[in-house]
KEDRENZA-745495 format. One record per residue (C-alpha): x, y, z; residue number from 1. Coordinates in steps of 0.1 Angstrom, whole numbers, plus 5000, padded with zeros to 4 digits. Each point is the difference from the previous one (the first is absolute). Layout:
<kelos>
X | Y | Z | NUM $
...
</kelos>
This chain:
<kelos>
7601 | 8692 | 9523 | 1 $
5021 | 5013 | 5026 | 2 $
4983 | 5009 | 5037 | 3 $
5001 | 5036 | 5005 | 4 $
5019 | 4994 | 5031 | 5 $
5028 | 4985 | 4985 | 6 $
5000 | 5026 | 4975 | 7 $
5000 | 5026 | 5025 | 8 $
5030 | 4984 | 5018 | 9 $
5019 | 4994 | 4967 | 10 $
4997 | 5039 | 4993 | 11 $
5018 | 5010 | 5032 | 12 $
5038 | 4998 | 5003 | 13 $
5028 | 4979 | 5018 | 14 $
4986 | 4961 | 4993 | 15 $
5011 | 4972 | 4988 | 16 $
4988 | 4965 | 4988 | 17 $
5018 | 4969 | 4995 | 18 $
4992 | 4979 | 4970 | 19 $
5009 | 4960 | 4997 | 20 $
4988 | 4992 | 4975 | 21 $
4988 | 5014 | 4960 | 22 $
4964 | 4998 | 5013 | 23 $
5005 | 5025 | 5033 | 24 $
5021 | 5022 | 4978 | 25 $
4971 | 5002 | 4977 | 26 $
4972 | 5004 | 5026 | 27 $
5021 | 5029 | 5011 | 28 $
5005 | 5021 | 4967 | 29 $
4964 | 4994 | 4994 | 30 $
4994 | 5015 | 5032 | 31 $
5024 | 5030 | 4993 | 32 $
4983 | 5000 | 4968 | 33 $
4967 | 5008 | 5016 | 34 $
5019 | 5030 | 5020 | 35 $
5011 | 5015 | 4970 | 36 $
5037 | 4992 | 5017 | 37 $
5026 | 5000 | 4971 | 38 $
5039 | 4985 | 5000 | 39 $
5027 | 5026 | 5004 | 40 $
5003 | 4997 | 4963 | 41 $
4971 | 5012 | 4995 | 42 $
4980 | 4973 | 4983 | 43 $
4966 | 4981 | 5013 | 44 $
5006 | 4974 | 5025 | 45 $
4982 | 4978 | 4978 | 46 $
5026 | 5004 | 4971 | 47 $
5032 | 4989 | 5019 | 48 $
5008 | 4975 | 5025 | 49 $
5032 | 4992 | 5021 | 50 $
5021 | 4970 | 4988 | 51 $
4992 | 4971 | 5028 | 52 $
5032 | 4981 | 4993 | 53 $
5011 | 5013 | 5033 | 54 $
4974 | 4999 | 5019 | 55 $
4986 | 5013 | 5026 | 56 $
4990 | 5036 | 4983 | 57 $
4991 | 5030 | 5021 | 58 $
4976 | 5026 | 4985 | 59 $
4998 | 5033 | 5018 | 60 $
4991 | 5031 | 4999 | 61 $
5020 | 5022 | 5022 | 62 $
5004 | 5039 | 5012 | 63 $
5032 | 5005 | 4972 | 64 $
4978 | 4988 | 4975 | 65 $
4974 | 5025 | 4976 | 66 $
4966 | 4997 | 5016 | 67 $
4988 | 4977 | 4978 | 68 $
5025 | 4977 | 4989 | 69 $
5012 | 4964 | 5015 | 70 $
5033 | 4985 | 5002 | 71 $
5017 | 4965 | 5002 | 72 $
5028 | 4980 | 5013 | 73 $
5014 | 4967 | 5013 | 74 $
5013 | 5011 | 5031 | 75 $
4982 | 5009 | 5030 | 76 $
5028 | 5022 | 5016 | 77 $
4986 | 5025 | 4972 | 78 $
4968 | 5005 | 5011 | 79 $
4999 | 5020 | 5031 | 80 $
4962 | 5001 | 5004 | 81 $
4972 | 4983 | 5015 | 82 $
4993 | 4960 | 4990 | 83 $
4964 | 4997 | 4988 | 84 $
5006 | 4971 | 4985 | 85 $
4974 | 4978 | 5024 | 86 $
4978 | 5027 | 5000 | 87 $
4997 | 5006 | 4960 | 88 $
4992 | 4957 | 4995 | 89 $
4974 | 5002 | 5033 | 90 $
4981 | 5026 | 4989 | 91 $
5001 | 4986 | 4959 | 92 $
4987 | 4968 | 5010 | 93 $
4970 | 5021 | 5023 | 94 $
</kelos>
């Protein structure tokens, strides 16, 4: 179960978080999932996740997005919004 803080967080815009690794993309779409966040192509976070053959993968969900929906890519230069990457593992492992 997702804090309520991090959900809170997850449902405002402009933030991005870094994943390394299958596990942190997973703790991350589970997270979204909890928000009710959905990709850009509108299915569940749950149901899709980014190819890690290049890796690291941003997910974020940013102001040119729909409200609710997530995105991802595997360049940084793309995402143009604030890093929560440290804060998103901190507060999961509170």
């Amino acid at each position: 179960m997702t804090s309520k803080k991090i959900i809170e967080r997850l449902n405002q815009q402009d933030w991005f978080v870094k994943c390394e690794t299958a596990h942190e993309v997973a703790l991350v779409l589970n997270a979204c999932l909890d928000a009710d966040l959905i990709w850009f192509s509108g299915r569940k976070a749950s149901k899709f996740a980014p190819e890690l053959s290049t890796s690291p993968i941003f997910i974020a969900k940013q102001h040119h997005l729909f409200k609710k929906r997530i995105g991802h890519t595997s360049c940084a230069s793309f995402c143009k919004c604030e890093n929560i990457t440290d804060w998103f593992f901190e507060e999961l492992r509170k």
